[in-house]
Structures are given as C-alpha cells and as structure tokens.
N, C-alpha and C positions, 0 to 999 in steps of 0.2 A: 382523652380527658387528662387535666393536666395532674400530677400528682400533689396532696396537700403538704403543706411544709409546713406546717405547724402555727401560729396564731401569730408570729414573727413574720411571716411572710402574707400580705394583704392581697396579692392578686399573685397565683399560682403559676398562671399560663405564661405571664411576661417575666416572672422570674425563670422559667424554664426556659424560655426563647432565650433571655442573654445571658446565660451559664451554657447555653452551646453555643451561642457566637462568641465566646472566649472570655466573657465578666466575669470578676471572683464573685466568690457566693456576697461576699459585703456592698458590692458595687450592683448587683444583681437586686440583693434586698431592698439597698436604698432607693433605685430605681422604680421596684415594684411597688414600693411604697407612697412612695410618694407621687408615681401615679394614679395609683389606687385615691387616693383623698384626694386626688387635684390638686395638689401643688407644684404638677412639674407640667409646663409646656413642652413636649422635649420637640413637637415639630416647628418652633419657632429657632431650634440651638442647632438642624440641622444644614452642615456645612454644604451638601449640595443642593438645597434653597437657596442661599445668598449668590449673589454676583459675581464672577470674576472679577471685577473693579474692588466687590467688596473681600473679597480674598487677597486678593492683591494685597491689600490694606494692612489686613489683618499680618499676610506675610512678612511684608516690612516691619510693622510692628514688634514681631518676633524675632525678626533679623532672620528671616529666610535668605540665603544666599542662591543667584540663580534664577529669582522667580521671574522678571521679566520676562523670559522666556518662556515660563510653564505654560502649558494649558490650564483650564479651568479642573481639569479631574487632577492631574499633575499639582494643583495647588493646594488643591483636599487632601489630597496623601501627606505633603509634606509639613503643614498643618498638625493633619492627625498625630504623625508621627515626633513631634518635636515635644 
C-alpha cells in the first residue's frame, strides 16, 4: 500500500513509482497530480510509441549529431538525454 504524502500529493502509488525511478519529489508531484484529475495524457508523450521516422524528426530538430545511423531505441536515449 502506497504511503500517504499528505493532501499535496493526489495519487500516492504513482508518486511513489517515480521518486524511485529517479523524479525529484517536484516532478513526481506534479505528475501525480495532474494525473490524478486528468489533465496529463502521458501515454501519448511516450518516446517509444512514436516511429523511428518520427524520432528521426524530432532528432534533427534538436540537432542530434549521428542519428542517421541510430536505431530506433538509440534515438530514444539520445532524445531523452539532450
């Protein structure tokens, strides 16, 4: 059972899920929040849903150097990472 965090945090169990996959408690918050009321789609903002074509894309746009080459999981990292 997840533990209460007080009337700040709106859904317990998914603030606790990403405060140990590495979120600061702010980022964690806002997430759980704003899933909690549905305001966040977050399986439409996930990078391995989209295409390689549409990563592709997105990497040039950021000036990925290299991606031509990438793989599709290769393009999600470097993505994430930038």
């Amino acid at each position: 059972m997840a533990k209460d965090h007080g009337s700040q945090v709106k859904d317990d169990a998914l603030y606790e899920e990403l405060r140990e996959q590495g979120a600061s408690k702010e980022k964690a918050a806002r997430i759980a929040n704003a899933k909690a009321n549905g305001s966040l789609d977050h399986e439409s903002t996930r990078l391995e849903d989209r295409t390689k074509s549409d990563l592709y894309d997105e990497a040039k746009k950021i000036g990925i150097e290299g991606r031509s080459t990438m793989s599709k999981d290769d393009l999600v990292k470097a993505i994430r990472n930038r």
